[in-house]
N, C-alpha and C positions, 0 to 999 in steps of 0.2 A: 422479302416477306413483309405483307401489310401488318399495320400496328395491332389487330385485333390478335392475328396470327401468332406472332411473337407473345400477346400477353396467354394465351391458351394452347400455346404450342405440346408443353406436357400431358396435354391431356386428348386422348381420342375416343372416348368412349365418355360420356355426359349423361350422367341420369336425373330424373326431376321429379321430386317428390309434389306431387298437386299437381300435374303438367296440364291440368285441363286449364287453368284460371288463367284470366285473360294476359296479363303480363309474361307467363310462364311457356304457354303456347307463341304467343311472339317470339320470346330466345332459341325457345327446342325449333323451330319452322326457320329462320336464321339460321343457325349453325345448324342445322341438317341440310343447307342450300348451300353451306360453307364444304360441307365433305365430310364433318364429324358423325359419329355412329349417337343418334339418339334414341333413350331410351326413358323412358316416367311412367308416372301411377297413378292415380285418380281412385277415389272412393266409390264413384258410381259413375258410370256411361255418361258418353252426351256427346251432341252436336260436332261439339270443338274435339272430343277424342275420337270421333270418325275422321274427320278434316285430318287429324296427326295419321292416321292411319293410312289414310291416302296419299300422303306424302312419303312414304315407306317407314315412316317411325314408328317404333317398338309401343305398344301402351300394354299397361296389367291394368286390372278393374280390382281395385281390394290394394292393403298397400299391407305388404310382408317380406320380411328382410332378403328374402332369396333373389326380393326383383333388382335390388343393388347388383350380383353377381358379373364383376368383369368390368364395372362400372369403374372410373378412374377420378373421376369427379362427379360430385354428388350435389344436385344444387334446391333449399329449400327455401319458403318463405314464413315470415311469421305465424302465417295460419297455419305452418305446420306445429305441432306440441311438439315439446323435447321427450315425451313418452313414444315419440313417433315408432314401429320396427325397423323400418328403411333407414331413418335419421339415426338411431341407436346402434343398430349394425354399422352404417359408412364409420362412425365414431369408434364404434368397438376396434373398427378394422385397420384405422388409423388413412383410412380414403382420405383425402382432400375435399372438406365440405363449405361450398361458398353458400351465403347469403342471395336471393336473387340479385341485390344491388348491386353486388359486388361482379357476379357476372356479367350486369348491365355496361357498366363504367369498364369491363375489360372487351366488351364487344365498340362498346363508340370511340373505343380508342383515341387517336390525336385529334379527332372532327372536333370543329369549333363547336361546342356543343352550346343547347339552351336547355336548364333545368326549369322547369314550369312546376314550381311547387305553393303551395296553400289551401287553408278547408274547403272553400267551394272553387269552384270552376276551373278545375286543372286540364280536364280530360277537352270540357270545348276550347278553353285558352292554348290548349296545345295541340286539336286538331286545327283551329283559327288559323294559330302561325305559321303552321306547314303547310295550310293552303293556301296563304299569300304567298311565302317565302315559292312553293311550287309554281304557282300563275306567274310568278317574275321569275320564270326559268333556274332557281336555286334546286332544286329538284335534291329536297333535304333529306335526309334520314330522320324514321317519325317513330317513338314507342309511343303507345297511348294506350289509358286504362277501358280503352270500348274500342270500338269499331265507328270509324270515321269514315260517311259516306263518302267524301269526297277521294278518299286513297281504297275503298272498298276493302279494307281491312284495319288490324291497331297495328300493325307496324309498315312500313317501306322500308325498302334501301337502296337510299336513292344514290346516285352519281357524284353528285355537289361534294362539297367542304362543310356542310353542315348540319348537326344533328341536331332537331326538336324533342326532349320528352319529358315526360312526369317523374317528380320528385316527391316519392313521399313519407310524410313527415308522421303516419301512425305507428312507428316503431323507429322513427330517428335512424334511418335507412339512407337518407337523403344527404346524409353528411358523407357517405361514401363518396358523394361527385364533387370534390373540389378542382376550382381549376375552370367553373365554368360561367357563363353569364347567366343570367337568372331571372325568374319572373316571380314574385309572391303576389297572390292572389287577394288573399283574406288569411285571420287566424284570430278564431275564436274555438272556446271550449268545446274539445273533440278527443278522445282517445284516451280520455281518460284515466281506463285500465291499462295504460301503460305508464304514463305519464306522469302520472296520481293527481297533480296541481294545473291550473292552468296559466302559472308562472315558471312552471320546469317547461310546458310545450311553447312559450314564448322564448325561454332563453334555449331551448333545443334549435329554434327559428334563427336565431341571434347565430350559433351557432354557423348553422348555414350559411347564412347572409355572409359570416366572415370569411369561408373559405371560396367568396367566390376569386373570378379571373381578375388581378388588378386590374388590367389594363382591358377589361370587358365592360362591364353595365350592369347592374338590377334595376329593371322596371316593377314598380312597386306603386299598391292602390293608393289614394294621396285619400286626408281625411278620416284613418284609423290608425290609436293610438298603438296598440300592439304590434301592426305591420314596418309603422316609423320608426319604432324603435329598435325593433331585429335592422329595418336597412342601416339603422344608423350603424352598424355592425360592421358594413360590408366595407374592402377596402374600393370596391368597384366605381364608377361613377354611376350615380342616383338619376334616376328619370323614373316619374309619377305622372298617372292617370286618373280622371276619374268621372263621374257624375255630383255634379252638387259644391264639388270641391276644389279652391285653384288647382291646377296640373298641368303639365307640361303637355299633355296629349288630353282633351276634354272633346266634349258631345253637346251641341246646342240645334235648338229647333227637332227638338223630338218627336214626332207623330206617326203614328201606328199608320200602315200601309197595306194594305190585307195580311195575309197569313206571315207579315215579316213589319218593320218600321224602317224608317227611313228620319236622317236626321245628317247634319251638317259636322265633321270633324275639326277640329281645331290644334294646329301641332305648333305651340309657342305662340299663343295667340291668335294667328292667321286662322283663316276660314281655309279650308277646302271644297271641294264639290259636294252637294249633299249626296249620301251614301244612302241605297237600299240595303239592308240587313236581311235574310230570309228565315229571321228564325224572331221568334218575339221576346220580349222580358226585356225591363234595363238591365237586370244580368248581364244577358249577350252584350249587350253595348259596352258594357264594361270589361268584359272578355274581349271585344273587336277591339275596343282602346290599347289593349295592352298588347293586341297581335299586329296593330297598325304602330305602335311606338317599338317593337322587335324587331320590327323590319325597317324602319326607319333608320334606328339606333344601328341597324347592322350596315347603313350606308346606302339603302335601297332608296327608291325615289316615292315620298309620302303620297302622291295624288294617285300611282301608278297601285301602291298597295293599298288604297284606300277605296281601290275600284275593282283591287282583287277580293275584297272582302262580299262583294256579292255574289261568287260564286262559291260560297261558302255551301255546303248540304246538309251539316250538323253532322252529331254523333249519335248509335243507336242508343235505345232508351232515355235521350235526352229529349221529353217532349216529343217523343216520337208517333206518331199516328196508326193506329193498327187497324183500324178500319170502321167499320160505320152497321151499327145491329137495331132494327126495327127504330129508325129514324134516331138514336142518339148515336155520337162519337164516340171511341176509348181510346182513349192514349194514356201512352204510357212513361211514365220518368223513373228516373235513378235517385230525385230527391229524398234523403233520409238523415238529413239532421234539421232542426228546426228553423234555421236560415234558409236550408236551399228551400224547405216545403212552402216556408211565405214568401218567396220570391218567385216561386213556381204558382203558387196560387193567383197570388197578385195579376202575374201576366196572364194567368188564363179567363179570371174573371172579366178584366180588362178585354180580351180578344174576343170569347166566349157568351160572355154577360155571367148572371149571378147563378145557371143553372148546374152548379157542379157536385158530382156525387164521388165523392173522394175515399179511394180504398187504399189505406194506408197499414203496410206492414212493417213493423220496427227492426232494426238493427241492430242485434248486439243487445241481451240484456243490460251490461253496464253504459252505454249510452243512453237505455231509455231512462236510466235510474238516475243518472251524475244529469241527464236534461230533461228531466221531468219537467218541471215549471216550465221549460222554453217549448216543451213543442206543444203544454195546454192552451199556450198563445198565437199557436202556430199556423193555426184553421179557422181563423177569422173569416177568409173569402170564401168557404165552402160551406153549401146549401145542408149538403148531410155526409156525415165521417163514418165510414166502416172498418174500424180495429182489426185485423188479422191476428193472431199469432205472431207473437215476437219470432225473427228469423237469427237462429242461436248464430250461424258461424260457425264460427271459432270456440265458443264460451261452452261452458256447463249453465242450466239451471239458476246455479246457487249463485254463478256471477254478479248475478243483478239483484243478492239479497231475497229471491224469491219473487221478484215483478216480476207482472204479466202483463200480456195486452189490455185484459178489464181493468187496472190497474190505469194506463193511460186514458182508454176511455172515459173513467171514471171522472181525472181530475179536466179532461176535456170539457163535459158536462156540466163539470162545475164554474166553471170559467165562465160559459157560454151555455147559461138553461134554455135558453130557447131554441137552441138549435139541436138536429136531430143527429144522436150518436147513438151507435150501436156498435156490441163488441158480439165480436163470432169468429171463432175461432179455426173453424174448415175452409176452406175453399170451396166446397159443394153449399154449405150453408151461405156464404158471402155471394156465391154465382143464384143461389133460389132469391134473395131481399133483391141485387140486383135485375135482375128478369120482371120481380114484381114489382120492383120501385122505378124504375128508370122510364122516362118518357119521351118522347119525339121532341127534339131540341135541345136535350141534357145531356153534359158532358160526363162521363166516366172516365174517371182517371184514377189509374191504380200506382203506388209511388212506393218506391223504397230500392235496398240495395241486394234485395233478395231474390227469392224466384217469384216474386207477386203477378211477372211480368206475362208468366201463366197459361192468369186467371183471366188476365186479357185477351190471352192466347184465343181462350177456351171459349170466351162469351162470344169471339170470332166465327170458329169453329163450329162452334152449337146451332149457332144461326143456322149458317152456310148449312147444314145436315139435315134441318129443318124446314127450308125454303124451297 
C-alpha cells in the first residue's frame, strides 16, 4: 500500500465543501483517479464543476447539510464560514473534518516534496519549477493555485520522487507541511483579517521556515528584511536569489526580447548561457531564479535547467492574452495586492508603452482597507484606472468598515490628479467607458483575484458578434 493510501485508508467516501476552487478540484480529480467515491458542493455552476462531472464525481449546486450524507470525510477551506450547513452537520455528526492542507500533505505522502510559499509569485515560481524539474525527465507531482499551460492543468501526477506545490500562508495552512524543502518568495502586508499585524504574519513565515527538512534547503529572495528573517528560522540549508541583490543564483544583462526577455544567469558567481524567458516583468526573472536555484539545489545540472526555463508557457491569468478587439489588446492578470499590480504595470508599460487602460477590481474588503495607501501608489504606469466593485469572497460588507470601490478611486485621484480615474461599479457600465474610450494601440488590461476576468471575456465576445 502507497503512502498516500495508508494516510487515507479509513476513509472511502470524500466530500468537499467549495469543490469548485482551484485547489479543491485538484484533490477531489486525484483521489477520484485513486478509486475513492467523490462527492462536493459549490454555491453556483461553473466551468470546473462540469469538468468534475465529467469525471463521474458527484457535485450539488447550493450547499445544505444532506449533501454530507454517507460522506466519511468531510474536507473544507478557509473560505468556507463555520456557519457553513455541510461543515456544521460533518461536526454535529462527529465525521472526520480535514482542512484542505491537511488533505494535501496526506495525498504527497513520502515524495520529497517542495513547498513554494510567499505573497507574490507562488502559482508562476511553482508552475517554473515543475516545468524545469519535468524538461530534465523528473516528471514531478505539481499542485498549483491556476492552471499551468505547460502541464495543461493545476495539478499532475507525475511518476518521479518529487512533489512541487503552493504553500499558503493567508490562514497559516502552510505549517501543515513540515518536513519539506521550501521556496519563500516575498512577505509583505497581506491577510490581514486573519493575521491582524504584519509581525504575527512574519513570525507565522518564521514558523514555517522552521519546520522545514533539515537535511533539505529553503531558497529564499536575498535583499528583503522580513523574508531573512523567517529563513533565518529554518534549520534547512539557506540558498538566495535575486535581482539588484548579492545571491547565490542572480540575473545580469537584462534586455526585453519581444513578447519575453532574455538575460544571462549566474549560479555562485559564474555566468551561464544567456537565457530567453517567454514571459515579461523582472518579476518572472525572479520567479526563474528561484525555479533554476530548485533545481540546481536538488542536484540537477544548472546549464541544462537554465535551458529548460524557456519552455516555460506561464500560468492562466497570469498576463495572460485574451485576445485583440477593434485594434487594441486585453489581457488579463490575477494581480490584486498593490505589489503584484506595480510590477504588473511596470512590465506592461515597458513591453506595451504608456497606452494602458487598467480595470481593476479589489479583493477582499479588509485588504482594500488595511492597503489603502499602497495600492493609491500602485497605478503609477497607467494611462487611465477603472474601479470595479470590490470582489467580497469570503467577507461581508461591514469587513472592510464599509469601503467601497469609490473609496479607492477616490484616494487614487488624489495621489495622481492628472490622471484619469473613474469608479463604476457594473460590469455593463465598465464594458460601455471601455468600447468608448479604448483605442487602436491601447492596452486593456483587467486585474484582480476575482471574476473581472469576465469582462474581458465579454469585450471578446461582443466583438466577435459584432463583426
Amino acid at each position: 500500500m502507497s503512502e498516500p493510501y495508508r494516510n487515507l485508508s479509513p476513509y472511502r467516501h470524500i466530500h468537499f465543501i467549495g469543490i469548485g476552487g482551484v485547489s479543491m478540484s485538484a484533490l477531489a480529480s486525484t483521489l477520484a483517479g485513486w478509486g475513492f467515491r467523490i462527492s462536493g458542493s459549490d454555491r453556483s455552476d461553473s466551468a470546473t464543476l462540469q469538468e468534475l462531472r465529467d469525471r463521474g464525481i458527484e457535485t450539488q449546486i447550493g450547499q445544505r447539510a444532506e449533501n454530507i450524507n454517507g460522506a466519511d470525510l468531510v474536507v473544507y477551506t478557509t473560505a468556507i464560514r463555520e456557519d457553513n450547513p455541510e461543515l456544521k452537520a460533518a461536526r454535529a455528526a462527529g465525521c472526520p473534518v480535514w482542512h484542505r492542507s491537511e488533505l494535501l500533505a496526506a495525498v504527497l505522502g513520502s515524495q520529497r516534496r517542495i513547498a513554494v510559499a510567499g505573497t507574490h509569485g507562488k502559482s508562476s515560481t511553482t508552475s517554473m519549477i515543475a516545468t524545469v524539474l519535468a524538461e530534465l525527465g523528473q516528471d514531478p507531482t505539481l499542485f498549483v493555485g491556476g492552471t499551468s499551460r505547460n502541464f495543461g492543468s493545476n495539478y499532475h501526477l507525475g511518476n518521479g520522487k518529487i512533489a512541487v506545490f503552493e504553500a499558503c500562508e493567508s490562514d497559516g495552512s502552510f505549517l501543515h507541511y513540515g518536513g519539506c524543502s521550501q521556496v519563500i518568495t516575498s512577505i509583505e502586508p497581506d491577510h490581514l483579517d486573519v493575521h491582524e499585524t504584519f509581525e504575527k504574519l512574519v513570525q507565522c513565515f518564521c514558523d514555517f521556515a522552521a519546520s522545514a527538512d533539515p537535511e533539505g534547503f529553503l531558497v529564499h529572495a536575498a535583499g528583503h528584511p522580513a523574508v531573512e528573517r523567517a529563513a533565518a528560522c529554518s534549520p534547512a540549508r539557506l540558498v538566495t536569489y535575486g535581482l539588484g541583490h548579492a545571491a547565490d543564483y542572480m540575473a545580469r544583462d537584462v534586455r526585453p526580447d519581444g513578447d519575453g526577455v532574455l538575460f544571462t544567469p549566474t549560479v555562485r558567481g559564474e555566468p551561464l548561457e544567456p537565457v530567453r524567458l517567454p514571459v515579461i516583468g523582472a518579476h518572472n526573472i525572479r520567479n526563474a531564479l528561484a525555479a533554476l536555484a530548485v533545481a540546481t539545489e536538488l542536484g540537477l545540472d544548472p546549464r541544462q535547467a537554465a535551458l529548460a526555463l524557456t519552455s516555460y508557457k506561464g500560468v492562466e491569468r497570469r498576463f495572460e492574452q485574451l485576445g485583440t478587439v477593434a485594434g487594441y489588446d486585453v489581457i488579463d492578470d490575477y494581480a490584486h495586492h498593490p505589489t503584484e499590480v506595480r510590477a504588473t504595470l511596470k512590465a506592461a508599460r515597458k513591453h506595451y508603452g504608456p497606452r494602458l487602460l487598467v480595470i481593476f477590481q479589489p479583493h477582499l474588503y479588509s485588504r482594500t482597507r488595511d492597503l489603502l495607501a499602497e495600492f493609491a501608489r500602485a497605478f503609477r504606469d497607467a494611462r487611465v484606472v477603472v474601479i470595479a466593485d470590490i470582489y467580497a469572497a469570503r467577507e461581508q460588507p461591514g469587513d472592510g468598515g464599509g469601503i467601497s470601490g469609490a473609496d479607492l478611486a477616490r484616494v487614487i485621484q488624489e495621489r495622481q490628479p492628472g490622471k484619469q480615474v473613474v469608479y463604476l461599479p457594473s460590469f455593463e457600465e465598465i464594458q460601455r467607458f471601455v468600447q468608448e474610450t479604448a483605442r487602436p494601440g491601447d492596452l486593456v488590461l483587467t486585474m484582480g483575484a476575482g471574476d473581472i476576468r469576465r469582462l474581458g471575456e465579454t469585450l471578446i465576445r461582443d466583438a466577435a458578434v459584432k463583426a
